[in-house]
C-alpha positions in Angstrom: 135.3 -21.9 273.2 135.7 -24.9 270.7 136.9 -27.3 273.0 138.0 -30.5 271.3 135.3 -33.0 272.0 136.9 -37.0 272.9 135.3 -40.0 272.4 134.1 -41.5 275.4 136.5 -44.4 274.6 137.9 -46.4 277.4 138.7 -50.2 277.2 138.0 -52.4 280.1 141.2 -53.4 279.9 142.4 -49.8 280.5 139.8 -49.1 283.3 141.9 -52.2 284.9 145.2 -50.7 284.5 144.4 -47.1 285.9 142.5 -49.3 289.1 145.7 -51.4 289.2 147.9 -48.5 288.7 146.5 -46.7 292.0 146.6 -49.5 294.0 150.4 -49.3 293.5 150.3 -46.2 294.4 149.2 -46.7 298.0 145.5 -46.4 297.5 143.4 -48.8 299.1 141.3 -49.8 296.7 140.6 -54.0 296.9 139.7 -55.9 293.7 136.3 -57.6 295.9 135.6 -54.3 296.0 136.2 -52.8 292.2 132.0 -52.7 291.5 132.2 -49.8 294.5 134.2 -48.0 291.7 133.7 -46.6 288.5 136.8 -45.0 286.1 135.9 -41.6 286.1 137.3 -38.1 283.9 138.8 -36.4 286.6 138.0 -33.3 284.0 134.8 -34.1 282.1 134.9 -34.7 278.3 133.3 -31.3 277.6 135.4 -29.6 279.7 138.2 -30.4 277.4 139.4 -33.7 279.6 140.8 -36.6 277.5 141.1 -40.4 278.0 144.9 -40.6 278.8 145.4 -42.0 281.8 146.4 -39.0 283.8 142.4 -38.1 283.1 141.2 -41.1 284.7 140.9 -42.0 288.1 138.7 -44.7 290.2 135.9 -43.1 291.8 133.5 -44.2 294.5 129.9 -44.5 293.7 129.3 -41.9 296.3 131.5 -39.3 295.1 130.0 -40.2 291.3 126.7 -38.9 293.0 127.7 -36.1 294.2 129.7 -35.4 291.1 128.0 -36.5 288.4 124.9 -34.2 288.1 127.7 -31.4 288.8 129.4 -31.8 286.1 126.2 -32.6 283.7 124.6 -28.9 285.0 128.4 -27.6 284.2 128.9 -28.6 280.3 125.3 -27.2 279.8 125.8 -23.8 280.9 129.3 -24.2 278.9 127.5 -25.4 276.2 124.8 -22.8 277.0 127.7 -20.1 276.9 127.2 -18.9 280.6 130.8 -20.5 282.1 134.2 -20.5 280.4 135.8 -23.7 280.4 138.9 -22.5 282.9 135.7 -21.9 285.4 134.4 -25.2 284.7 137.9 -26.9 285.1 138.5 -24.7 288.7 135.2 -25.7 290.0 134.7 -29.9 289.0 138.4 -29.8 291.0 137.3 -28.3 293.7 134.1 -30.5 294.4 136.3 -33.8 293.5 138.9 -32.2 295.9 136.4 -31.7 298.8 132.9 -33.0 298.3 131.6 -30.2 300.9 131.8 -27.4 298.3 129.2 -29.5 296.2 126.6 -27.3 297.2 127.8 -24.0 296.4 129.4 -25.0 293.0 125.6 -26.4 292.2 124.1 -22.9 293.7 126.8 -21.3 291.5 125.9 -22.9 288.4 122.3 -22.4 288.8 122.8 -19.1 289.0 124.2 -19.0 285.6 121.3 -17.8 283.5 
């Protein structure tokens, strides 16, 4: 699909701000706590997500593994050709949304042959 590919560039500094930035925003997310986190794509670089802020989110180490091997198995079959990116898109929100479709978006994408 030629989907523009972004640098993986992201600045401690701006890892701080988008942590800061939902704390304002009611989260309750504690600095002692910050290692618990990680500054995640909310879409994945090869799905076409980008390292402006509205991309970037602070995710819990749980939900990173959960997510994480998702979205690796994802941008292979994309790269593979087997899922369009608007699929790939639909189903990394859904599993960030609500961790308990994780295993059927993984069943669905090993499907994809």
């Amino acid at each position: 699909e030629n989907i523009a590919y972004c640098e993986r560039e992201v600045s401690t500094q701006e890892k701080d701000l988008v942590f800061a930035s939902y704390r304002q925003l009611g989260y309750r997310l504690s600095y002692t706590q910050r290692s618990s986190y990680k500054i995640d794509h909310y879409i994945p670089l090869c799905a076409g997500g980008s390292n402006n802020a509205e991309n970037l989110w602070p995710q819990h180490i749980s939900i990173a593994n959960v997510t994480d091997s998702i979205e690796k198995l994802g941008c292979d079959k994309m790269a593979l050709g087997k899922l369009t990116q608007a699929r790939m898109v639909y189903l990394i929100k859904l599993v960030k949304n609500n961790l308990s479709q994780a295993q059927n978006v993984r069943n669905e994408l090993s499907r994809l042959r």
